[in-house]
DRENBA-239379 format. One record per residue (C-alpha): x, y, z. Coordinates in steps of 0.25 Angstrom, whole numbers, padded with zeros to 4 digits, always signed. Example, Ala and Ser with C-alpha at 12.3 -4.5 7.8 and 13.67 -1.06 7.14 Angstrom:
+0049-0018+0031 +0055-0004+0029 
END
This chain:
+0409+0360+0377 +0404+0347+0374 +0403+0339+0363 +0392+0334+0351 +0391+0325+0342 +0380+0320+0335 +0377+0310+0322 +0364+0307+0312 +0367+0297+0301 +0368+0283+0297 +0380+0279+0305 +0378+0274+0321 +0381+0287+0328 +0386+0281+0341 +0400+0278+0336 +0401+0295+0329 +0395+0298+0342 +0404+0294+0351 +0416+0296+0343 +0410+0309+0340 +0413+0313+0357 +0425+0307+0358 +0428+0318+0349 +0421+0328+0357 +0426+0324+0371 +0435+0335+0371 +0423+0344+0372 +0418+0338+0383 +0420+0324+0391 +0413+0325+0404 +0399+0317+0399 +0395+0311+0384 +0383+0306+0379 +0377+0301+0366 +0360+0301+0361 +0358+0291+0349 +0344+0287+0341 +0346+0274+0340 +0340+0264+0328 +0326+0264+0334 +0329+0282+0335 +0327+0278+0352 +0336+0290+0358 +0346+0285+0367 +0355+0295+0376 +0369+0289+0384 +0378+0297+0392 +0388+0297+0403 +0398+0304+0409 +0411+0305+0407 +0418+0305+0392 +0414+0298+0380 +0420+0282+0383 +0411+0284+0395 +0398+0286+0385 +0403+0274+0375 +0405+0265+0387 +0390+0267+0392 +0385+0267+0375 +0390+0251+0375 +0379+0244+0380 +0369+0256+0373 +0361+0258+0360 +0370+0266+0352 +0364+0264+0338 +0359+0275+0329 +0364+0284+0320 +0359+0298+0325 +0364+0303+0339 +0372+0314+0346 +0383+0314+0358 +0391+0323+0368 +0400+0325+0376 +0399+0335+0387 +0408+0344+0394 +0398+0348+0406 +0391+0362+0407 +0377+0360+0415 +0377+0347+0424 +0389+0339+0429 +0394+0329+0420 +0386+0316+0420 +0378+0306+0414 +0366+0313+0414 +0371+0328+0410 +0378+0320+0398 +0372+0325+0385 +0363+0320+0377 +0351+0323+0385 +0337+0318+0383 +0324+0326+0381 +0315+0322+0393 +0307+0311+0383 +0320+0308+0379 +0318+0309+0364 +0329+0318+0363 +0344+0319+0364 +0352+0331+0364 +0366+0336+0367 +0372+0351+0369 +0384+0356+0369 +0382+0371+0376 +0375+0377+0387 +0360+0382+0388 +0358+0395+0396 +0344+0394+0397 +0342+0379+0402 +0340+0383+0415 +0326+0391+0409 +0324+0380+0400 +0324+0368+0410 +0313+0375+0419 +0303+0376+0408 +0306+0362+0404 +0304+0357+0419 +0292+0366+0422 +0287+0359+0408 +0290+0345+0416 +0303+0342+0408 +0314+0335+0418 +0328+0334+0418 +0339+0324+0421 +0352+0333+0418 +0357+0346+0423 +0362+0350+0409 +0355+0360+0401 +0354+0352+0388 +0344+0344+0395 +0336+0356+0396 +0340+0360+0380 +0335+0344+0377 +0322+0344+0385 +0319+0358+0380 +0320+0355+0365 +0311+0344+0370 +0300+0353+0374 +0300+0360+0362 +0299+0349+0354 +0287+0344+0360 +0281+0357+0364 +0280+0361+0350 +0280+0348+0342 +0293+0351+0334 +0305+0342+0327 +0317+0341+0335 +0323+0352+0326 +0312+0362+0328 +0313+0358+0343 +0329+0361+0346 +0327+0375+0335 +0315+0379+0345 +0323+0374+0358 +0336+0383+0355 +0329+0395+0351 +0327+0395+0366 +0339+0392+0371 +0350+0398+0377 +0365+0395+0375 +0375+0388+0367 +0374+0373+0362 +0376+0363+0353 +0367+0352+0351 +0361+0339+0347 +0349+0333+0348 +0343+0320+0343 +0328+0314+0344 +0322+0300+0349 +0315+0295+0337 +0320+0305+0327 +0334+0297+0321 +0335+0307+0308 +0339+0321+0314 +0348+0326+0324 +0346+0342+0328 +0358+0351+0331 +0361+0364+0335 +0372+0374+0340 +0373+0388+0347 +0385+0393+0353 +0391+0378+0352 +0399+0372+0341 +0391+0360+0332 +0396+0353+0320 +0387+0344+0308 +0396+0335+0301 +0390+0331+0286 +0392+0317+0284 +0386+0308+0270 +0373+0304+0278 +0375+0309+0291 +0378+0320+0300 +0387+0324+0314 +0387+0334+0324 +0399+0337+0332 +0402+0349+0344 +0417+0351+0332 +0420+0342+0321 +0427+0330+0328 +0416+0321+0329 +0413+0324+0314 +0427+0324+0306 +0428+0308+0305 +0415+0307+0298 +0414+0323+0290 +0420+0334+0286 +0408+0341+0283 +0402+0348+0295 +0394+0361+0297 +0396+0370+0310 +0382+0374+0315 +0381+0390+0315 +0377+0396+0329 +0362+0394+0332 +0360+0382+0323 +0350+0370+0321 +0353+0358+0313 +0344+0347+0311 +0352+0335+0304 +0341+0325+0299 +0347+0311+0295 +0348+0308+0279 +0348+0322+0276 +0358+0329+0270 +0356+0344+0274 +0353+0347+0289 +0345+0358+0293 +0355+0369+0300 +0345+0382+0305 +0348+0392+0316 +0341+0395+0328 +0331+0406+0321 +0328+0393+0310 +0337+0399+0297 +0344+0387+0289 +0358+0388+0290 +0367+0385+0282 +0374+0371+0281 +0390+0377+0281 +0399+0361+0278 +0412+0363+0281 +0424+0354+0282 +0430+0349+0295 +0443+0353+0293 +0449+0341+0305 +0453+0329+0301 +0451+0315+0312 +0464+0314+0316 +0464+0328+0322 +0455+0324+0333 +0462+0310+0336 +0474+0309+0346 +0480+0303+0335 +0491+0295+0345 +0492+0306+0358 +0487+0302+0370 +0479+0314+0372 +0473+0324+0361 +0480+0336+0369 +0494+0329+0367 +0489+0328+0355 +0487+0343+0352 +0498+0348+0358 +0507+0340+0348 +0500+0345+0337 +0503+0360+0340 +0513+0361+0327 +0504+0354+0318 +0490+0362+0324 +0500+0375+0324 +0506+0373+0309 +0491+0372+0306 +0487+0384+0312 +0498+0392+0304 +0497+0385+0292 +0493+0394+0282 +0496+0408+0292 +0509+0406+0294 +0519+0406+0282 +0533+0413+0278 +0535+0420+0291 +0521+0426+0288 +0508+0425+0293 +0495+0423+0287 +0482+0423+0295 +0470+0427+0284 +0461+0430+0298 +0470+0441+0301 +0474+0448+0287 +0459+0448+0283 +0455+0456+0295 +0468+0463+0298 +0460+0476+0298 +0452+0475+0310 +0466+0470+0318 +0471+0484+0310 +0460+0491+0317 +0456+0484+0330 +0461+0491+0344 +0459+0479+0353 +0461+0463+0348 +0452+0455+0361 +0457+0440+0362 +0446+0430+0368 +0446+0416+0370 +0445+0406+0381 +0456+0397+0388 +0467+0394+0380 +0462+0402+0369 +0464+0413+0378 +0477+0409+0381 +0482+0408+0366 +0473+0423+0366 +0484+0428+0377 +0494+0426+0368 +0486+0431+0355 +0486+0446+0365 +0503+0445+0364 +0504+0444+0350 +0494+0454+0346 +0499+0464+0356 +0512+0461+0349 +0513+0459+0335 +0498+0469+0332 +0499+0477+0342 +0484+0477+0347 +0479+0476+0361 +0473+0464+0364 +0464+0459+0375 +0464+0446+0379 +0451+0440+0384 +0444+0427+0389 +0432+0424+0383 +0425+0421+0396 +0426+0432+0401 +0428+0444+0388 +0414+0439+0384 +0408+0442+0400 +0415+0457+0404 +0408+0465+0394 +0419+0467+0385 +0423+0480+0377 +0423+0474+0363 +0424+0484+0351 +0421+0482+0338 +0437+0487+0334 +0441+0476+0343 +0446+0461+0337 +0443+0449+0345 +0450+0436+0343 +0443+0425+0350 +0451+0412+0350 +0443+0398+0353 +0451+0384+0349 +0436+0378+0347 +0430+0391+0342 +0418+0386+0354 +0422+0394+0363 +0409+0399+0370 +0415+0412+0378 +0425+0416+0365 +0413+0415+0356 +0405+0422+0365 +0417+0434+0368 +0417+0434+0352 +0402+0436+0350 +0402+0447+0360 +0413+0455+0352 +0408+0453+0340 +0393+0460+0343 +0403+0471+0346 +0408+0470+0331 +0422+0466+0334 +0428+0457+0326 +0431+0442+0330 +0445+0436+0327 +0443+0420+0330 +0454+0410+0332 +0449+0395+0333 +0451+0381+0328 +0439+0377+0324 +0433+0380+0312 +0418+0382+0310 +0418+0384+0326 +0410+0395+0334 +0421+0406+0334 +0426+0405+0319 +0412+0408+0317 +0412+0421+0326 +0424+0427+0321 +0426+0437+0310 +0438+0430+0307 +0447+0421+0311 +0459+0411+0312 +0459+0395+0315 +0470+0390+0321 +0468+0375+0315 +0475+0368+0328 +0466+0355+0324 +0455+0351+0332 +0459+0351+0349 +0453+0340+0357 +0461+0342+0368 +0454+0351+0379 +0466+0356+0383 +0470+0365+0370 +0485+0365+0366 +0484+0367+0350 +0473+0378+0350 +0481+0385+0360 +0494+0386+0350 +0487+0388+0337 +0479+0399+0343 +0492+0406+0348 +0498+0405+0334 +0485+0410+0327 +0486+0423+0335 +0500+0422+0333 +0498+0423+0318 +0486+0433+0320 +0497+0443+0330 +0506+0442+0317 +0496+0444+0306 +0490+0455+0313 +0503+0462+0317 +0508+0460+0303 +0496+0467+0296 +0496+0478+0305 +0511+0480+0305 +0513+0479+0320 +0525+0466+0319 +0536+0469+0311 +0539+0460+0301 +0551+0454+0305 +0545+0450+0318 +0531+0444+0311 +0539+0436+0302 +0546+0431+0313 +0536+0426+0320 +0529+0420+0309 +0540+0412+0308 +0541+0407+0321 +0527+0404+0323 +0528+0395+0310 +0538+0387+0317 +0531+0386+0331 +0525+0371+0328 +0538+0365+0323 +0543+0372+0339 +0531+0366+0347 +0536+0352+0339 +0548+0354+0347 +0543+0356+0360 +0532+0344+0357 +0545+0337+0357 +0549+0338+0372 +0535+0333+0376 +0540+0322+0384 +0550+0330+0391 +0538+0339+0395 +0531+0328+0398 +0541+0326+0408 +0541+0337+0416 +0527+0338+0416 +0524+0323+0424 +0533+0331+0434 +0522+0340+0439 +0509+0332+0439 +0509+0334+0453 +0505+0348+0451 +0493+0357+0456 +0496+0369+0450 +0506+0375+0441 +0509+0390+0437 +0513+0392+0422 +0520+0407+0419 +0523+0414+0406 +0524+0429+0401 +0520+0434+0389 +0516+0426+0378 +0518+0414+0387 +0508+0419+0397 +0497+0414+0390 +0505+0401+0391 +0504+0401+0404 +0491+0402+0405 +0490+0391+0393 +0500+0381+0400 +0491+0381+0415 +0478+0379+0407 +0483+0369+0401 +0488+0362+0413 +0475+0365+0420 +0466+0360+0410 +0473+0346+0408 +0481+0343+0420 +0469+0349+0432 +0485+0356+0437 +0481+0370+0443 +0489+0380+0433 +0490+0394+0430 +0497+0404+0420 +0502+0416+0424 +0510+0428+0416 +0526+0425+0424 +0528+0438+0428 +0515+0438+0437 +0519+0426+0443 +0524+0435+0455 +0510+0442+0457 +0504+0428+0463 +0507+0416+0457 +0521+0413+0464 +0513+0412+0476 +0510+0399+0471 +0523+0393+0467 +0530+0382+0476 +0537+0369+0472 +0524+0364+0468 +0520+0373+0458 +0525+0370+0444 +0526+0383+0436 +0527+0384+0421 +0537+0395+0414 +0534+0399+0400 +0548+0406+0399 +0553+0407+0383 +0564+0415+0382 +0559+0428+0378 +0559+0444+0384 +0553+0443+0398 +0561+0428+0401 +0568+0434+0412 +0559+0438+0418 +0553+0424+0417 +0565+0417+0423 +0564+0427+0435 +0551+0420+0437 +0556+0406+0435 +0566+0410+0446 +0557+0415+0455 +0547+0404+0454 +0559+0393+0455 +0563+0402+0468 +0550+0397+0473 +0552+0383+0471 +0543+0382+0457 +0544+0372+0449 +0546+0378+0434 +0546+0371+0421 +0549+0382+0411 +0545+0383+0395 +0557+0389+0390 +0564+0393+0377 +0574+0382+0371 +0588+0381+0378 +0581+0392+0389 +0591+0388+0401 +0588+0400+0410 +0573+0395+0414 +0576+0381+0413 +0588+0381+0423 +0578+0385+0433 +0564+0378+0429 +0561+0364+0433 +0558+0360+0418 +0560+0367+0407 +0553+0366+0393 +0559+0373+0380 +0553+0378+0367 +0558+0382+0355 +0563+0396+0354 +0552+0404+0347 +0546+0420+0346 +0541+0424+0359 +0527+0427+0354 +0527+0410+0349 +0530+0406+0362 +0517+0401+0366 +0516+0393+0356 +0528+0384+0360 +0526+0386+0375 +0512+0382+0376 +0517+0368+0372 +0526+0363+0381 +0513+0367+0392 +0504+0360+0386 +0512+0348+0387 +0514+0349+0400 +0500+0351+0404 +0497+0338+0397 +0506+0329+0400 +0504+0334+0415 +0489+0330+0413 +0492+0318+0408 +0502+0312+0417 +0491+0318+0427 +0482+0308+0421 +0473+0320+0416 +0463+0320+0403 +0469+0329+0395 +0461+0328+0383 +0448+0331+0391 +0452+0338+0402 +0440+0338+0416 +0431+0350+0415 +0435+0354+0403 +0430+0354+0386 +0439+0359+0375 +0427+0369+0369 +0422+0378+0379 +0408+0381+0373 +0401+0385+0386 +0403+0396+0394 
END
C-alpha cells in the first residue's frame, strides 16, 4: 500500500527521492519521509504528516546532501498517520534507517523480546519493531548490515518490501521483498529502487523485479549486486525493459490524473486489442495455447477484489454465454477465508490491475496447492500475479495512477470479452456468424467511447445538479448490473456520496423503501430484451418522486420522456454494453467530486494497491 524509493550513486538523491514519491503518492499519501547519508555518511531521518509538499517544505532549511538515501510514502496500517509513525524509522542508536511497505504478523512477539532486552519505542508501527530487531541482530552477532537483515527476515512473519540504509556505511544500500512488490533500476554508475517503475523510467529502462523471498545488497561502484533468497541461494540477476514511457505518468494538461484516464479509454483499449483483435477474428495466444484445459474443466472460478470483481461479474455473462461453462464468481477476501472446494479440474482466473493484490494472490496460491491451474489477467508485467499464473493475458491499459480505477476496469472487461470468444470458438459453443459479429463490434468500441467522451460537458452539467446529495441508488440487469455496482463504487470512493448498486428488478425487495425526492437514482437502461421491464421500473420509481438520470441507447425516447436527465450511447451488442456504459458514470462520479471540492486523484482512506489484507 505504500510507496519506496530509494538511490545510491553519484548523483544528490534528494532531488530522485522526492520526485521519486510524487510518483508514488498514489500508493499512499497520508505521511512521507525521507533518510539520507549526508557528505560526512551522518544519518539524517525527516518526516511529517501529510503528502509529499508537506515533507519538501520542512526539507528546506535541512541537510539534504548525499548521494545514497531511501523514502516513502505511507498509506497507514499500524498507528494513526503522523509525524512519528511516518517511515523511515530509526534503530534505537539511530544508526540505521529503514522503510517497509507490508505488515509484520509477528511484531507483537518481536517488540516484547526487544523491550524485555531494554530496547524502547517511539512509534506504534511494526517497522519500528522490524528496524530495531535487525538492530539487535547486528549487534548481538557482530554481522554486516546484510548478514543482519538475512538473519532478521528468517524470523519474521509477513509481507514487506524494504530498505534499509546505515550511518557511516555510504557504499551499500540492503533490500528485500516477500509478498510486496520491489523494483532495481540499472543505471551507468548507479542504482534505483522503486515499490513499480515510475520513479525509475526517467533515469532507466533496465530494471529487475526481485523474486519472492529475496535479499539484495547494491554496494556503490559495483556493477553486479548481490540478489540471494532467504535460504542464502544466488538468484539470478533477470534485466528487463520497462515497457512505460515518461509521458504516461504525467497528466499531460488534465486537471486530474483520473480525467485523464478516463479520456484515454480508446487509446488504452486499442492497446489492449491490438494484436488480438483483427478481421472480425480474435486472437489471444493465452487461451489457444491452453484451450484443452478450458475443453476439459467442469467449473471456471473468477476471483478478484473491487473493481476487478466488478469486471469478473461480467467475465461470469460471457462465459456462461458464448463457452457454455459454469462460472462461480468470487471475492478474494473472502473465497481465500470459507474453505473453499477447489479441484484440480477447475480453472481460476484471478484478475488484479496492479498484479499486488494481497487476497487474490493469496486466493491464487490456495488453488494452486490443489493443482488447479491459474488463468491471470493484469496490467503489470513483471508483477506478483503474472508470476503465479500458468498462463496469462495483460491488458496493456498504461500505468493507472488515479486511485479510483476507470481504464483497468474496461480493458479487463474487453480481455475476458476476447477470452469468452476465443474460448467459445475453440470449443464450438458460438456460432460463427455471432462471434464474427462481435469481434467486429468490440473493434469499434474505442472509436464509440470517443463519442460519448464528446458530451462530457453536458454530463458535466447534470452532475453539479446533485452535489447536494447523500446517497444515490444505481440499478442495472444483466451485464449492466455489475455497472451498477461499478458506477456507486465509483461515486463512493471519490465523491464520500453514500451509493449503492443493485440488480433493477430486486429493487422492489428493499431498496424502494429508500426512494423520495431526495434520492437520485441511476438507470442503465440500453435498449435490449428485458427493457420493459426496466422502464416499468423507471415508472414506478418516478411514481415515488425519484429523481432519474437514465443511460440509454441513442434516440431512446421511452425512458428519457420520463427521467430527469438522460445520457445516450452508441447503439452496440448487448454483451459490449458495459464497455460504453461505464463511461458516462465515471464521469459523473468525477465531476461530482470535483465540483464537491474532493481529491480525486488521491482519495481519503484509500491507496490504489491493496497489498495488505
Amino acid at each position: 500500500m505504500c510507496g519506496i524509493v530509494g538511490y545510491i550513486g553519484n548523483k544528490q538523491a534528494y532531488p530522485i527521492l522526492i520526485k521519486g514519491l510524487h510518483r508514488l503518492e498514489y500508493r499512499g499519501y497520508d505521511s512521507a519521509g525521507i533518510a539520507l547519508l549526508d557528505d560526512d555518511t551522518n544519518l539524517h531521518v525527516y518526516k511529517t504528516q501529510g503528502k509529499v509538499a508537506n515533507l519538501e517544505a520542512f526539507c528546506k532549511d535541512k541537510n539534504i546532501s548525499g548521494t545514497i538515501g531511501i523514502a516513502h510514502t505511507r498509506w497507514a496500517t499500524h498507528g494513526e498517520p503522523n509525524d512519528v509513525n511516518a517511515h523511515p524509522h530509526y534503530s534505537q542508536s539511530e544508526n540505521l534507517a529503514l522503510i517497509h511497505n507490508g505488515i509484520i504478523e509477528n511484531y507483537i512477539t518481536l517488540k516484547q523480546m526487544l523491550i524485555d532486552k531494554g530496547y524502547t519505542f517511539v512509534s506504534q508501527t511494526d517497522t519500528e519493531v522490524l528496524v530495531q530487531f535487525v538492530e539487535y541482530v547486528k549487534n548481538e552477532n557482530n554481522l554486516s548490515l546484510y548478514e543482519a537483515v538475512h538473519q532478521a527476515l528468517t524470523q519474521v512473519v509477513g509481507a514487506y518490501a524494504i530498505a534499509v540504509i546505515e550511518k557511516g556505511n555510504p557504499n551499500v544500500l540492503i533490500a528485500a521483498r516477500k509478498g510486496s512488490p520491489l523494483i532495481i533500476g540499472i543505471g551507468e554508475d548507479d542504482f534505483f529502487l522503486g515499490s513499480d517503475a515510475s520513479p525509475i523510467v526517467e533515469y532507466t529502462k533496465d530494471v529487475i523485479y526481485l523474486e519472492e523471498e529475496s535479499i539484495v545488497q547494491i554496494t556503490r561502484g559495483q556493477k553486479d549486486i548481490v540478489i540471494k533468497n532467504l535460504d542464502n541461494v544466488d538468484l539470478k540477476q533477470n534485466i528487463q525493459k520497462i515497457q512505460i514511457d515518461l509521458s504516461e505518468i504525467e497528466k499531460g494538461g488534465f486537471p486530474h490524473f483520473m480525467l485523464k484516464e478516463i479520456f484515454e479509454q480508446p487509446k488504452s483499449l486499442l492497446m489492449c486489442m491490438n494484436g488480438r483483435v483483427e478481421r472480425q477474428n480474435v486472437v489471444l495466444s493465452g487461451i489457444r495455447e491452453n484451450i484443452e484445459k478450458f475443453r476439459n474443466t467442469n467449473r471456471i472460478i473468477i476471483t478478484a477484489c473491487g473493481t476487478s470483481w466488478h469486471a469478473g461479474i461480467i467475465g461470469k455473462y460471457l462465459f456462461e454465454s458464448f463457452c457454455k461453462i459454469p462460472v462461480q464468481i468470487e471475492v478474494a477476501s473472502e473465497f481465500r477465508y470459507r474453505h473453499p472446494v477447489v479441484r484440480k479440474s477447475d480453472i481460476l482466473i484471478a484478475i488484479s490491475q496492479s498484479g499486488e493484490t494481497a487476497d487474490t494472490i493469496a486466493a491464487m496460491e490456495l488453488a494452486k496447492k490443489q493443482g488447479t491451474f491459474i488463468y491471470g489477467i493484469c496490467n503489470v508485467v513483471g508483477s506478483s500475479v503474472a508470476r503465479l499464473t500458468d498462463s496469462g493475458t495483460y491488458t496493456h491499459a498504461g500505468p493507472e495512477i488515479g486511485v479510483a480505477s476507470t481504464k483497468a476496469f474496461t480493458t479487463q472487461v474487453a480481455v475476458l470479452t476476447m477470452m469468452a470468444l476465443t474460448i467459445g470458438k475453440e470449443l464450438g459453443t458460438i456460432d460463427d456468424a455471432t462471434y464474427h459479429r462481435i469481434s467486429k463490434e468490440l473493434s469499434q468500441i474505442p472509436q464509440k467511447i470517443e463519442s460519448i467522451l464528446s458530451h462530457a460537458e453536458r454530463i458535466e452539467k447534470v452532475s453539479k445538479v446533485f452535489t447536494y446529495a447523500r446517497n444515490f441508488m444505481y440499478l442495472g440487469r444483466g451485464y449492466n448490473y455489475a455497472v451498477a455496482l461499478e458506477g456507486a463504487l465509483k461515486l463512493k470512493e471519490i465523491s464520500y456520496i453514500h451509493a449503492e448498486g443493485y440488480p433493477a428488478a430486486e429493487m422492489k425487495h428493499g431498496p424502494i423503501a429508500l426512494v423520495d425526492e431526495d434520492m437520485p437514482i441511476v438507470v442503465i437502461a440500453p435498449k435490449f430484451g428485458i427493457y420493459d421491464k426496466i422502464v416499468s421500473n423507471v415508472q414506478e420509481l418516478k411514481a415515488r418522486n425519484g429523481r432519474i438520470i437514465a443511460i440509454v441507447s441513442e434516440g431512446d425516447d421511452r425512458i428519457a420522456k420520463i427521467a430527469d436527465y438522460s445520457i445516450e450511447i452508441p447503439d452496440v451488442e448487448e454483451c459490449l454494453t458495459p464497455l460504453l456504459t461505464v463511461i458516462p458514470l465515471q464521469l459523473l462520479s468525477y465531476y461530482i467530486a470535483t465540483a464537491k471540492g474532493r481529491d480525486v486523484d488521491q482519495p481519503r482512506n484509500l491507496a490504489k494497491s491493496v497489498t495488505v489484507e
